[in-house]
C-alpha positions as CSV (number, residue, x, y, z in Angstrom):
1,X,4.5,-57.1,-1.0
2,X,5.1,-54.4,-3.5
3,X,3.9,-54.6,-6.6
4,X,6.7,-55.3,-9.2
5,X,9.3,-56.9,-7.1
6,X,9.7,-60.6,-7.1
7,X,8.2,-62.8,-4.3
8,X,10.2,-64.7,-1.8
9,X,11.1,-67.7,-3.5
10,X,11.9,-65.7,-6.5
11,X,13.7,-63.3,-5.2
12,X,16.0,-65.5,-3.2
13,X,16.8,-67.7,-6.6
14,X,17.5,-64.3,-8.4
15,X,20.3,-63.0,-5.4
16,X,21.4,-66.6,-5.3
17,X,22.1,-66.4,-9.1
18,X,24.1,-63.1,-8.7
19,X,26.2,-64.6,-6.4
20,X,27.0,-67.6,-8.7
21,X,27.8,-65.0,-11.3
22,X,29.7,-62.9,-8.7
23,X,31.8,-65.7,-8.3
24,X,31.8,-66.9,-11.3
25,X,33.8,-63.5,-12.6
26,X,36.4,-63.8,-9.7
27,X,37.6,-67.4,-10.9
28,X,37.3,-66.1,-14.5
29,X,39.5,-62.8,-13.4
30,X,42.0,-65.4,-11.4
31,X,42.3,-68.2,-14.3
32,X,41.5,-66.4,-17.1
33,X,43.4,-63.0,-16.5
34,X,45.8,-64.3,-13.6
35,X,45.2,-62.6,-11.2
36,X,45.7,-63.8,-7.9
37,X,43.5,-63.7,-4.9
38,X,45.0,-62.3,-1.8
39,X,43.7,-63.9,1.2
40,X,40.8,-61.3,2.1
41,X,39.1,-62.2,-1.5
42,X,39.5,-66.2,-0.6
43,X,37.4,-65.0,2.7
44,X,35.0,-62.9,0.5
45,X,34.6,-66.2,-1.7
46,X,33.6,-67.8,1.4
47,X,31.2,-65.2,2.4
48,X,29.8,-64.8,-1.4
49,X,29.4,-69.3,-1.3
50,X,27.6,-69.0,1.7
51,X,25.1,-66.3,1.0
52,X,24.5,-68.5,-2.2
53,X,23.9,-71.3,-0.5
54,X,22.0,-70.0,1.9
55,X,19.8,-68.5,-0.3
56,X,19.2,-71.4,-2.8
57,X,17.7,-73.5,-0.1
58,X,15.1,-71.1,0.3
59,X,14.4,-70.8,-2.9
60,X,14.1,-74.5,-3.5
61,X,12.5,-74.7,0.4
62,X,9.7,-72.2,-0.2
63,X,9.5,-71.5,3.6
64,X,6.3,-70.1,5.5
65,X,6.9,-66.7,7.1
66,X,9.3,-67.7,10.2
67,X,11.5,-69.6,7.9
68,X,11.7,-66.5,5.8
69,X,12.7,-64.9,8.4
70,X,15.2,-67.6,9.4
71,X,16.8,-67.6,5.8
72,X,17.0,-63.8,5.2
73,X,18.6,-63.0,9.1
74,X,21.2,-66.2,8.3
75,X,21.6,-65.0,4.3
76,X,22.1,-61.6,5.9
77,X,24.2,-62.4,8.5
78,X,26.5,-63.5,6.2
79,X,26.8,-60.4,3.5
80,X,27.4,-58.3,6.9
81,X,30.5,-60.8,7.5
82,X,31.6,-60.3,3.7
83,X,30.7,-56.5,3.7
84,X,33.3,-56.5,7.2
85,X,36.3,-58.3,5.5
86,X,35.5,-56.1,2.1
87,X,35.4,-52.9,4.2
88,X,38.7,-53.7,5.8
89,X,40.3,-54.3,2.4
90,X,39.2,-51.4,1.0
91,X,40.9,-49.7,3.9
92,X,44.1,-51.7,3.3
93,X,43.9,-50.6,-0.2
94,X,43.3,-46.9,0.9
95,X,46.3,-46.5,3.3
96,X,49.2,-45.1,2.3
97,X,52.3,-46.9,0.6
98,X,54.5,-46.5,4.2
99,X,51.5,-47.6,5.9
100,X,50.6,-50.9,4.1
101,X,51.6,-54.1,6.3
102,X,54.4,-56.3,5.1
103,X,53.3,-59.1,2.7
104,X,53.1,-62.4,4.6
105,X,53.3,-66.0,3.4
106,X,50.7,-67.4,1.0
107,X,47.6,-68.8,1.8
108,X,48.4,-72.3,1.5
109,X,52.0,-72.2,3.2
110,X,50.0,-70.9,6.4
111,X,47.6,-73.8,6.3
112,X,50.2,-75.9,6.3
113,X,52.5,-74.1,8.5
114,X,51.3,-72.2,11.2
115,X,48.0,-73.1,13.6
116,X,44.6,-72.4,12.7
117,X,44.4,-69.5,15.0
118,X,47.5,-67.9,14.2
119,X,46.4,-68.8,10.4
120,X,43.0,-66.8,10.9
121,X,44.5,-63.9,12.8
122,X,46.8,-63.2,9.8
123,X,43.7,-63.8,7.2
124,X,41.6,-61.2,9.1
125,X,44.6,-58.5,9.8
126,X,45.4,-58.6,5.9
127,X,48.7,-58.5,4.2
128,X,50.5,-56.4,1.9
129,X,49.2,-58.4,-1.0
130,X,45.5,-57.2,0.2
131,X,46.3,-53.7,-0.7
132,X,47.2,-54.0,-3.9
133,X,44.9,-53.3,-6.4
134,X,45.3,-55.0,-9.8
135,X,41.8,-54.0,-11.7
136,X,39.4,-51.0,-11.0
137,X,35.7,-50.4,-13.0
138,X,34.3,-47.2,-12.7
139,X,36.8,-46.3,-10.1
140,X,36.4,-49.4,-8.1
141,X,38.3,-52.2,-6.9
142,X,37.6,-55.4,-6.8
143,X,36.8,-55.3,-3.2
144,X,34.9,-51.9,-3.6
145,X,32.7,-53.8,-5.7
146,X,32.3,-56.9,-3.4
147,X,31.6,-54.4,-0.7
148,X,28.8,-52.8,-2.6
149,X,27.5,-56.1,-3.8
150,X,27.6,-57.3,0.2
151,X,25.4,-54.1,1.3
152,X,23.2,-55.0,-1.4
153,X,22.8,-58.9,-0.6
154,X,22.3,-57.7,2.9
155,X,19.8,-55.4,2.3
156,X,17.8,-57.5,-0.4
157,X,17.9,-60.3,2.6
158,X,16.4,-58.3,4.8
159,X,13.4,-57.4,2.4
160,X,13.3,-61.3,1.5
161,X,13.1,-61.9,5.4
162,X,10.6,-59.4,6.1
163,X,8.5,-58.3,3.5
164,X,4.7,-59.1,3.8
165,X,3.8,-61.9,1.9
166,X,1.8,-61.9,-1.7
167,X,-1.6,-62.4,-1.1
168,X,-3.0,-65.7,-2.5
């Protein structure tokens, strides 16, 4: 362990927490502001929910050293999915104007519509809607930060998975 940084269960509660708040901004920025997701960010949601989750129940677990490991591959496993689907919308967003693909149907309307395979193909390919960008910070997106916040989450799982544990 190094000295300073929190232990497992400590740590996983605290990156558990950021994802709360994480997610807790987008449905601010989506019912507060207006803005609406596109349906790469309803993926990232996912991704961000399941990370959480994943994380809270080894904080509230406490596991011994192979469930550590267990939590922090799964809790990893998942940012790498999220960092994917943010890294592909931050290409969307990057492409040029006559490049962008066409906007498709809403989210919904495909649920309802189309099969879920068809449905999924469209939500990983993007739409037009996925490369517009409606709020930057410092130069980033929205999903330029949720990829940055992924390769962090992954990173800190890792460490959570396989640090040495504290001695007693």
């Amino acid at each position: 362990m190094i000295p300073g940084l929190p232990g497992f269960r400590a740590g996983a509660a605290l990156a558990a927490a950021g994802c709360a708040a994480l997610l807790g901004y987008g449905f601010w920025l989506q019912y507060g502001e207006g803005q609406v997701p596109c349906p790469l960010c309803y993926i990232q949601r996912g991704f961000f929910m399941l990370v959480m989750a994943v994380l809270a129940v080894a904080a509230l677990h406490g596991p011994g050293s192979g469930g550590r490991i267990a939590y922090g591959a799964v809790a990893a496993l998942f940012a790498a999915g999220g960092a994917t689907v943010a890294g592909r919308q931050v290409w969307l967003q990057s492409l040029p104007a006559d490049k962008v693909p066409q906007c498709g149907p809403d989210l919904f309307f495909m649920l309802d519509n189309l099969p879920l395979a068809r449905t999924w193909q469209k939500l990983i390919q993007g739409t037009g809607e996925c490369a517009e960008v409606g709020w930057r910070f410092l130069g980033l997106s929205i999903a330029g930060w949720a990829l940055a916040c992924f390769i962090a989450l992954f990173l800190w799982s890792l460490w959570l998975g396989l640090a040495p544990r504290r001695a007693p």
